[in-house]
C-alpha positions as a Markdown table, in Angstrom:
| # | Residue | x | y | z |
|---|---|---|---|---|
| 1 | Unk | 145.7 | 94.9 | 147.8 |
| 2 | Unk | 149.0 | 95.1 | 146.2 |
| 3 | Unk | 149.6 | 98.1 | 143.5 |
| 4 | Unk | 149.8 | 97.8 | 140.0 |
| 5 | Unk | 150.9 | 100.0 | 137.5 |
| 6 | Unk | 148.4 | 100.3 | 134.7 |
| 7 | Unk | 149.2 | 100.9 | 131.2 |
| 8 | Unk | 147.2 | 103.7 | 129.5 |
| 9 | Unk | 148.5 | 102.7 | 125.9 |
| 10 | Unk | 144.8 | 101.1 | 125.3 |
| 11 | Unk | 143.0 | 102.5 | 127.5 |
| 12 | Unk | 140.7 | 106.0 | 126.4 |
| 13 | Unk | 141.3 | 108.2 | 129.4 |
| 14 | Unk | 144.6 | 108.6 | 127.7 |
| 15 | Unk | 143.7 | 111.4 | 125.2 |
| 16 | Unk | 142.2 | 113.8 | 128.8 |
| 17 | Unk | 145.4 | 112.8 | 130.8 |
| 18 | Unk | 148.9 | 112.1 | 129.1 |
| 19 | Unk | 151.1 | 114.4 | 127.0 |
| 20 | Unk | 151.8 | 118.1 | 127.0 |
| 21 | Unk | 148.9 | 119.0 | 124.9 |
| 22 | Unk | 146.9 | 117.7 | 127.1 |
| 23 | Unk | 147.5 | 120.3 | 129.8 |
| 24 | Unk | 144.1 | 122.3 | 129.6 |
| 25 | Unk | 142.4 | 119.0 | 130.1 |
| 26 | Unk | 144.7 | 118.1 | 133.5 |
| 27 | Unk | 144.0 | 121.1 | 135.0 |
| 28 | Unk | 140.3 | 120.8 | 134.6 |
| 29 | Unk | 140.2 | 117.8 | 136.3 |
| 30 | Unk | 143.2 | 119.3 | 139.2 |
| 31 | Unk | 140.7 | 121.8 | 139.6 |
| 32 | Unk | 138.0 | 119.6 | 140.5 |
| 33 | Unk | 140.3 | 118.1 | 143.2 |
| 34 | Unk | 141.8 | 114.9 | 142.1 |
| 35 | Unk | 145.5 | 114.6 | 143.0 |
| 36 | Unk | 148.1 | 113.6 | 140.2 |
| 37 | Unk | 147.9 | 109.9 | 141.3 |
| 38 | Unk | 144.4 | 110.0 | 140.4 |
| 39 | Unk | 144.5 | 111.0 | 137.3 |
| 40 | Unk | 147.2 | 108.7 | 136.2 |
| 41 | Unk | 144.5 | 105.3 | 136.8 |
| 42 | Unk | 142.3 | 104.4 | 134.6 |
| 43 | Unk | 138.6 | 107.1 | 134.3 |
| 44 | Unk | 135.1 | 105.8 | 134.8 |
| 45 | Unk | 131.7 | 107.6 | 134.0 |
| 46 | Unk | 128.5 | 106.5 | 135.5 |
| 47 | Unk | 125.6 | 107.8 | 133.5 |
| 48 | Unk | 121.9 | 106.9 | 134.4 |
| 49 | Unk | 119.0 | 107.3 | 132.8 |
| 50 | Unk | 116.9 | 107.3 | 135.4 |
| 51 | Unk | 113.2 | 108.9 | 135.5 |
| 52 | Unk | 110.1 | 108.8 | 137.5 |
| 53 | Unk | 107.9 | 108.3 | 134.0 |
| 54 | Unk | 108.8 | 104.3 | 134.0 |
| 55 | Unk | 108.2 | 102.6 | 137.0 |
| 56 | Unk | 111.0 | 99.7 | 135.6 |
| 57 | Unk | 112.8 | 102.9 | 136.0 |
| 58 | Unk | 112.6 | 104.1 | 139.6 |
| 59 | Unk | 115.8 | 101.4 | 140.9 |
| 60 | Unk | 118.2 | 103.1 | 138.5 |
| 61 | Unk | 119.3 | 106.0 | 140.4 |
| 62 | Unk | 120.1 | 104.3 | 143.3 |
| 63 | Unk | 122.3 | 101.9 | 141.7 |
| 64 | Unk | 123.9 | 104.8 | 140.1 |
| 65 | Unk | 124.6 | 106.4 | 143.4 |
């Protein structure tokens, strides 16, 4: 897998990680122990919804896991 570099221009994860005022966000996320180059790509969330009340329900967590 060759590496790119990625843009942040577009992309939302800009307004935690890029520019000086930004610093109280970065060292949040330094604290939670990702390194500099992982912070510069892109961020994803996973949220899940999952509950045992539903039974359509019950394969969610998993595939958030």
């Amino acid at each position: 897998m060759n590496a790119r570099v990625i843009s942040k221009a577009k992309l939302p994860s800009r307004y935690v990680t890029v520019g000086p005022a930004r610093a109280p966000h970065r060292s949040y996320l330094y604290a939670m122990g990702l390194s500099a180059a992982e912070i510069a790509q892109p961020l994803v969330g996973v949220a899940s919804c999952w509950n045992e009340a539903a039974p359509c329900n019950i394969s969610l967590m998993r595939q958030a896991q």
